[in-house]
PALUMVEX-716494 format. One line per 5 residues: their letters; for each residue y, x, z of C-alpha. Coordinates in steps of 0.05 Angstrom, whole numbers, padded with zeros to 5 digits. Layout:
N
A) Y:X:Z; ...
END
This chain:
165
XXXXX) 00460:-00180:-00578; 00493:-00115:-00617; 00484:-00054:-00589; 00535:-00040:-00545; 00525:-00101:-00499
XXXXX) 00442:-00089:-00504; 00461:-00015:-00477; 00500:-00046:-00419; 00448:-00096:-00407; 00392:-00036:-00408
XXXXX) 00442:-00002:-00362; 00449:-00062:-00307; 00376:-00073:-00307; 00353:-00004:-00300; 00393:00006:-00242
XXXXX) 00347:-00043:-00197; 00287:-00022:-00187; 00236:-00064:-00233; 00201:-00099:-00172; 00260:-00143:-00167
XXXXX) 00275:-00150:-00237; 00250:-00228:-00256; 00208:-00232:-00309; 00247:-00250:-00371; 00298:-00189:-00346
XXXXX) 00232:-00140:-00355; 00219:-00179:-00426; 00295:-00169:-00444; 00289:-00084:-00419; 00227:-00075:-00461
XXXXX) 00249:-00105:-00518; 00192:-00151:-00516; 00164:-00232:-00504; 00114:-00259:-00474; 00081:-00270:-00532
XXXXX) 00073:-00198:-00539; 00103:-00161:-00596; 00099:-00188:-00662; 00101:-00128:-00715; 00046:-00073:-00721
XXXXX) 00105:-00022:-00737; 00135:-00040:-00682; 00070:-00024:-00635; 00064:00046:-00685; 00140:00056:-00669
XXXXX) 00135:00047:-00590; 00079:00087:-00589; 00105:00150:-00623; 00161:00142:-00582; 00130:00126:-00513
XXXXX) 00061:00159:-00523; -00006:00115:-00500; -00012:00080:-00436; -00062:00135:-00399; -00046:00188:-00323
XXXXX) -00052:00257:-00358; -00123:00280:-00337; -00126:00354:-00309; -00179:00407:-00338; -00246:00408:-00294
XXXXX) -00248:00484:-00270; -00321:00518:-00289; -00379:00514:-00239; -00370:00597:-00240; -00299:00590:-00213
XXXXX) -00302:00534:-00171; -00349:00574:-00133; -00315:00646:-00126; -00264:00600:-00098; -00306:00596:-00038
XXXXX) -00297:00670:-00033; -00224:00660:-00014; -00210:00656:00058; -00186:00701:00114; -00260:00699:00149
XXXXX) -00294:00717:00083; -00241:00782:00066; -00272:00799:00134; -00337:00792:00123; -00328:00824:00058
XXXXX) -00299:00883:00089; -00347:00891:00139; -00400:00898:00087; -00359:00948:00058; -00348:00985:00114
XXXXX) -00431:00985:00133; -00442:01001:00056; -00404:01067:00071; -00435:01079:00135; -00511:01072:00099
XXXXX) -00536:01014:00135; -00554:00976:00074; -00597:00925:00116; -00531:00904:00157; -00488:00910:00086
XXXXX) -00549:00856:00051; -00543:00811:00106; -00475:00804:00115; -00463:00796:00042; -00524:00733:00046
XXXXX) -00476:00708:00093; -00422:00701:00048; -00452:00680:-00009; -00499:00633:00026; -00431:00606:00066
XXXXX) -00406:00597:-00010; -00460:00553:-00035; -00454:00511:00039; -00388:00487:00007; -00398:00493:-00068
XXXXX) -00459:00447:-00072; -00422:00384:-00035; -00365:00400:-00068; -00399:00401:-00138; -00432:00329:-00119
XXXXX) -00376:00297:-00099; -00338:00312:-00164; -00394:00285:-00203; -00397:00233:-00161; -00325:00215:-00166
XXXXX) -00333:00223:-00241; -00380:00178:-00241; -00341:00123:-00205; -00284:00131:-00253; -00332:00124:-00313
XXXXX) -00345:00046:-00276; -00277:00034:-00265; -00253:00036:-00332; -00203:-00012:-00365; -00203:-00051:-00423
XXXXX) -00133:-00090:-00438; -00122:-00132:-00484; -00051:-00138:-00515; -00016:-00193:-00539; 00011:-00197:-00605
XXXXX) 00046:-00261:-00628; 00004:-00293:-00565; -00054:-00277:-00599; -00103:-00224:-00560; -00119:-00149:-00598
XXXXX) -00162:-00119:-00553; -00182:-00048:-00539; -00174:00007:-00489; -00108:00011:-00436; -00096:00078:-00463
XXXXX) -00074:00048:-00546; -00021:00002:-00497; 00051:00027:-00486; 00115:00006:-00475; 00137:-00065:-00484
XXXXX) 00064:-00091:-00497; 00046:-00159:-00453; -00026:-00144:-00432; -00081:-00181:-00400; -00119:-00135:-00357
XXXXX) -00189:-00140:-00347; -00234:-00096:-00307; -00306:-00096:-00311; -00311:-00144:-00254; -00296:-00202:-00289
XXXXX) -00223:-00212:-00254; -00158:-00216:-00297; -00090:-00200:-00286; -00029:-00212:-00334; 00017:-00153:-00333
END
């Protein structure tokens, strides 16, 4: 195909959504088989172009702020000024205990908060992927996030079950 028709042909499939597209249409808009791609440049190429196959992971905040952040709500600004307010008044039994209040409030939701992310972590750490991509039908195997665009994968999760992608 030169270029000009292949652009055309990118340009009709790209306007369906790739659900419907069969699956030597998907083959012919990545550029690809399903024998998988045949040329280590070409993986090298696609890959500098495309990036790896991996969801951008977001920064875990510190424990320190995750649990100041506790300190933001209307009912603690309240609290807060009411401690404030007895501070300047000289009843520094009243000001202690309504500060233990808040901070005690803050560690009510920092501590289940600060298990469940590790917990979630933790399930994430199980679920991870391994793929392994075909190249000239034969299987290179290795982590999802080396795949990219135009790679035929077999997918198989650390259950034992496979998919072909």
């Amino acid at each position: 195909m030169n270029n000009d028709r292949k652009t055309l042909h990118h340009a009709a499939l790209a306007a369906r959504p790739w659900y419907q597209l069969t699956a030597e249409e998907a083959f012919a808009w990545l550029d690809s088989t399903p024998a998988g791609l045949s040329r280590e440049e070409e993986v090298q190429t696609r890959l500098a172009q495309h990036g790896p196959n991996t969801l951008p992971q977001k920064k875990p905040q510190p424990a320190w702020r995750c649990f100041l952040a506790h300190f933001n709500g209307m009912l603690i600004y309240i609290l807060l000024a009411v401690a404030v307010i007895t501070a300047l008044m000289g009843h520094w039994v009243d000001t202690f205990v309504i500060l233990g209040v808040a901070v005690i409030n803050a560690f009510i939701g920092f501590i289940p908060e600060s298990n469940a992310e590790k917990s979630l972590q933790g399930i994430q750490n199980m679920l991870s992927n391994e793929a392994l991509a075909l190249r000239d039908g034969d299987g290179a195997g290795g982590g999802a996030g080396g795949r990219g665009y135009g790679h035929t994968v077999v997918w198989q999760s650390h259950s034992g079950r496979f998919a072909s992608l």
